[in-house]
Each structure stands twice: as structure tokens, then as C-alpha cells.
C-alpha positions in Angstrom: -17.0 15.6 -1.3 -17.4 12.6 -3.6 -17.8 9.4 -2.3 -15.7 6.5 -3.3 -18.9 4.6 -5.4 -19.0 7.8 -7.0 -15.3 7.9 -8.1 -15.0 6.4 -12.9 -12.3 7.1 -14.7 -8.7 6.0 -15.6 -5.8 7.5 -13.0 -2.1 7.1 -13.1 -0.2 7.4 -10.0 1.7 10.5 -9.0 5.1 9.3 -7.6 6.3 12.9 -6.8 3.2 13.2 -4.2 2.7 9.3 -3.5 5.3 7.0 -1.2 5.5 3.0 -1.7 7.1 2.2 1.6 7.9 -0.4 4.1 8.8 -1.0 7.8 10.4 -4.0 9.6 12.3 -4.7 13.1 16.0 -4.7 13.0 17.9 -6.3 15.4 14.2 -7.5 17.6 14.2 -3.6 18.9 13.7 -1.0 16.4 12.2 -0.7 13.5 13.9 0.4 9.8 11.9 2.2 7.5 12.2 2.0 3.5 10.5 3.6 0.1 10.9 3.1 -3.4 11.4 6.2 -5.5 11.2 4.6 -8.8 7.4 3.4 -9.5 4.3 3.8 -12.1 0.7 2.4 -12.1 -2.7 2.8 -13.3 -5.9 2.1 -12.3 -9.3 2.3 -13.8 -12.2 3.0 -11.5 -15.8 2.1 -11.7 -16.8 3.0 -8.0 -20.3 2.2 -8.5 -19.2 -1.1 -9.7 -15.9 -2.0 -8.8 -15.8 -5.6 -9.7 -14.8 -4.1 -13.1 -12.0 -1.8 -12.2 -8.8 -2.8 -12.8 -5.0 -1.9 -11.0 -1.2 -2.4 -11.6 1.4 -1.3 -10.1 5.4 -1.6 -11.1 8.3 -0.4 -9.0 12.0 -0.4 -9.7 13.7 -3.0 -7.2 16.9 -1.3 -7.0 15.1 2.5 -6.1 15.0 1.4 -2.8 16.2 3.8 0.1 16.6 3.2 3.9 18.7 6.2 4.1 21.9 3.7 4.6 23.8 2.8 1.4 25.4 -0.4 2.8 22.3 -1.6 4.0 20.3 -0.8 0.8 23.3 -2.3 -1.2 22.6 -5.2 0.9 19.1 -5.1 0.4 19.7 -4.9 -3.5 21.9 -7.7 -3.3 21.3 -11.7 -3.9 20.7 -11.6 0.0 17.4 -10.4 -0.4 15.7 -8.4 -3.6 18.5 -9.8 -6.2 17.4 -6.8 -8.4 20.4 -7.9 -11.2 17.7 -11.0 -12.0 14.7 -9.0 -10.6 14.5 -5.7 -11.4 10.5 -5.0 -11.0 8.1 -5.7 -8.0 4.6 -5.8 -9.7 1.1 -6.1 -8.1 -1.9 -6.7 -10.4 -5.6 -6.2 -8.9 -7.4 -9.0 -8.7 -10.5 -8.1 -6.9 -11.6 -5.2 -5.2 -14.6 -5.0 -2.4 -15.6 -1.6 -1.4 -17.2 -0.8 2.4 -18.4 2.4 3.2 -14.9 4.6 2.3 -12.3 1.9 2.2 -11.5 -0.5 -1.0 -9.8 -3.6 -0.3 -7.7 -4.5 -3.0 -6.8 -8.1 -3.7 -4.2 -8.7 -6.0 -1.0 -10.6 -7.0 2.3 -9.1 -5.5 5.2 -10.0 -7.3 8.6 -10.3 -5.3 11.7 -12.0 -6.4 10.3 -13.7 -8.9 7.1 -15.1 -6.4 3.7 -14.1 -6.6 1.6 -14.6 -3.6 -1.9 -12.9 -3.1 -2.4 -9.8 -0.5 -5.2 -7.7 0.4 -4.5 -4.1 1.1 -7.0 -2.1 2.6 -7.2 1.1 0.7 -9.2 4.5 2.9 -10.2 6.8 0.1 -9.3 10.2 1.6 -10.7 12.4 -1.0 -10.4 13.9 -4.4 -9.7 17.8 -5.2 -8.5 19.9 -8.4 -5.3 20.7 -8.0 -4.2 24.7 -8.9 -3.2 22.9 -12.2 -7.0 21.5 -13.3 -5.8 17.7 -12.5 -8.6 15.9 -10.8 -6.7 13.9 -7.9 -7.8 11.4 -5.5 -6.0 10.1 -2.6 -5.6 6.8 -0.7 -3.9 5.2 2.3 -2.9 2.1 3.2 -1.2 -0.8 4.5 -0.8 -4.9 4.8 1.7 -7.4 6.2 3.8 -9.9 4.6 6.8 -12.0 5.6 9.7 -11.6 3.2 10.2 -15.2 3.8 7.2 -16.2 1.8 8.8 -14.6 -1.5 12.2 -16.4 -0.8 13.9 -13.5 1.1 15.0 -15.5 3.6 18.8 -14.1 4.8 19.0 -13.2 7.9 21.8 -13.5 10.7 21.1 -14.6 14.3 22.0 -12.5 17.5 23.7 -13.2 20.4 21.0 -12.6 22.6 18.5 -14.9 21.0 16.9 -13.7 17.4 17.4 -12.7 14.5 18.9 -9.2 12.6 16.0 -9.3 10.4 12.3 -9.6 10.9 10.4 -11.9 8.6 7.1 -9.9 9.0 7.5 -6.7 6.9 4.7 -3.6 6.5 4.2 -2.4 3.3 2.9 1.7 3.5 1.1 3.4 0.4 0.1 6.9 0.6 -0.9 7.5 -3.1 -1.8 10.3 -5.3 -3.2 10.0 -8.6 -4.3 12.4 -11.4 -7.3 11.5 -13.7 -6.9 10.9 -17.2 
């Protein structure tokens, strides 16, 4: 199997076998899950040196899905993602530190028209040829944010103490990416 300091080359991400996902508590007592359908991003890898790899990421705002149409017409809405005067999220790699079989990736995430920096632990789980000849390698991962820090701040408060909308928000990536 090869290792992750093994791993050079250029790779675009495969968003028929990849999800770019979130999850956040609704209401203080379940949790709502959401992807994006509409993304692209490339990376260039130089596992034995990764200081000099490189990886962005853009994803369509409005290709959001939480399985509700109000709520992800809401979601699309000036209430939160405004995708009419944001259409893109966009993270850019700024640094990436490799341990063992996990990268962290630092970068600048784009939402709403803020940038913050995140880190997003990345666990290499493997590459294979697919029946096709593609070379593909696989990660997952995961970080938290709070929307509030990119100015989605809406929210409505309960009855019974709270709010609708939690500020902390997961994002998920399970990616799959085919070598140049």
C-alpha cells in the first residue's frame, strides 16, 4: 500500500465518488445534515515534501441539499449563504503538516464573502487503480466552525430557551481523486 510521503502528482477531485458535507443542531436536539453537489478542486502532492504541495477547492453555494427545499431555500437565501452575491465557497491550502497517515491541511475558507483560516485533518485511506486505469487516492475528514464567524448569523430563539440554529457547524469531506 503506498504511504502518504510516498504519494507526487497532480489530482482533481472526483465529485461523483467524493461528498463535501456538513452537520449542525436544529432546534438544541437533533442534528441536520447537508452536502454540496456542485464542487471542483485540485491538488498537487509532493508527499515526501509537502510544504510544496498546493490545494483549492470551489463549491457552488446554491448546490446545497438538506433534503428539505424550504430549508435549503432558506439556507440559499440573504439569511445565511446569500448565494445571489456569493455564489462560490473557496478554500485555498495554505500549509500542510503530514503525521504518520494523516495531513492537516491549513488553508483559507472562504464563506460569504469572509475568509478565516481552518485546519482540517485529512486520514489518507489509500490509493488503488480503478477498473478504468485511474490512479485514485482517498481521504477523510472533518473540522468545526461557527457560521457566525463568516457573518451567518440568523437565527430565531425558542421558547424553551435557545436558539433554532446552532452556531457551531461540522464540515465532512470524504474525497476521491484521480491522478493526472
Amino acid at each position: 500500500m503506498t504511504q502518504l510521503n510516498e504519494l507526487k502528482g497532480t489530482f482533481t477531485l472526483d465529485p461523483s465518488h467524493s461528498e463535501i458535507g456538513f452537520v449542525t443542531r436544529h432546534a438544541m436536539v437533533t442534528k441536520v445534515r447537508g452536502s454540496f453537489s456542485d464542487f471542483s478542486g485540485t491538488a498537487t502532492v509532493y508527499g515526501a515534501n509537502p510544504s510544496t504541495s498546493s490545494l483549492e477547492v470551489t463549491i457552488q453555494a446554491a448546490s446545497i441539499s438538506t433534503r428539505n427545499e424550504d430549508r435549503d431555500n432558506h439556507v440559499r437565501s440573504g439569511d445565511f449563504l446569500d448565494v445571489e452575491t456569493y455564489p462560490t465557497i473557496t478554500f485555498k491550502a495554505t500549509d500542510f503538516a503530514v503525521a504518520d497517515e494523516t495531513v492537516t491541511v491549513t488553508g483559507d475558507l472562504t464563506i460569504h464573502g469572509v475568509t478565516k483560516s481552518i485546519a482540517i485533518p485529512f486520514e489518507f485511506t489509500g490509493e488503488a487503480k480503478d477498473p478504468f486505469g485511474n490512479t485514485r487516492v482517498g481521504f477523510e475528514g472533518s473540522a468545526t466552525v461557527n457560521r457566525s464567524d463568516f457573518g451567518l448569523t440568523w437565527n430565531a430563539a425558542l421558547e424553551t430557551g435557545g436558539f433554532l440554529v446552532a452556531d457551531k457547524v461540522v464540515l465532512e469531506f470524504e474525497v476521491s481523486a484521480i491522478k493526472a
